[in-house]
C-alpha positions, 0 to 999 in steps of 0.5 A: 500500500505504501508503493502505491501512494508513494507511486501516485505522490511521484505521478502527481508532481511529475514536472513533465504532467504540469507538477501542479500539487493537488491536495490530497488527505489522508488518516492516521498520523495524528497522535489520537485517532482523529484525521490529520490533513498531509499534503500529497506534495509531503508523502514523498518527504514522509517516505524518505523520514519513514526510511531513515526511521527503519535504519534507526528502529526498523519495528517502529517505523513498522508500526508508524507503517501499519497505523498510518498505512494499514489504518490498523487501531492501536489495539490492533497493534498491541494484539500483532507485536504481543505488547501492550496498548500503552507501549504502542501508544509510546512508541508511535509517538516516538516515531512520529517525533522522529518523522516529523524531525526529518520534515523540511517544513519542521526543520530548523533553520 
């Protein structure tokens, strides 16, 4: 699933198809469940920030992958790596801080 949205991210901003950025949302970043906005143009940054989390935590950026990806619940999760709610919970805000820091638009100058 992950191809596929970095697939269509790279064919929308193709320069040789206009390069015009649409906006798409997507769901399942945010710290509770509700939805968060991300610009298409950003999937292809998140991409490279989720591939630097897998060299510095391959499990975490798994289940960044899963929740963000797969839509999976956090119980869900708990239930798939045979851990708790509250450790999911923990390390899926660690790896969304470790994404966000690899953002160009969180970025410090």
């Amino acid at each position: 699933m992950r191809d596929l949205i970095i697939d269509y991210a790279r064919h929308k901003n193709a320069k040789i198809r206009g390069g015009d950025y649409n906006k798409v949302t997507l769901s399942g970043l945010s710290a509770s469940d509700e939805s968060s906005e991300i610009e298409l143009t950003h999937l292809l940054d998140m991409d490279k920030a989720m591939k630097k989390l897998a060299i510095f935590d391959a499990e975490l950026e798994q289940k960044l992958m899963m929740k963000f990806y797969g839509g999976l619940k956090i119980s869900e999760l708990a239930e798939c790596f045979k851990t708790s709610e509250s450790s999911i919970k923990r390390d899926l805000r660690t790896a969304r801080a470790f994404v966000k820091s690899q953002l160009p638009e969180y970025a410090k100058d």
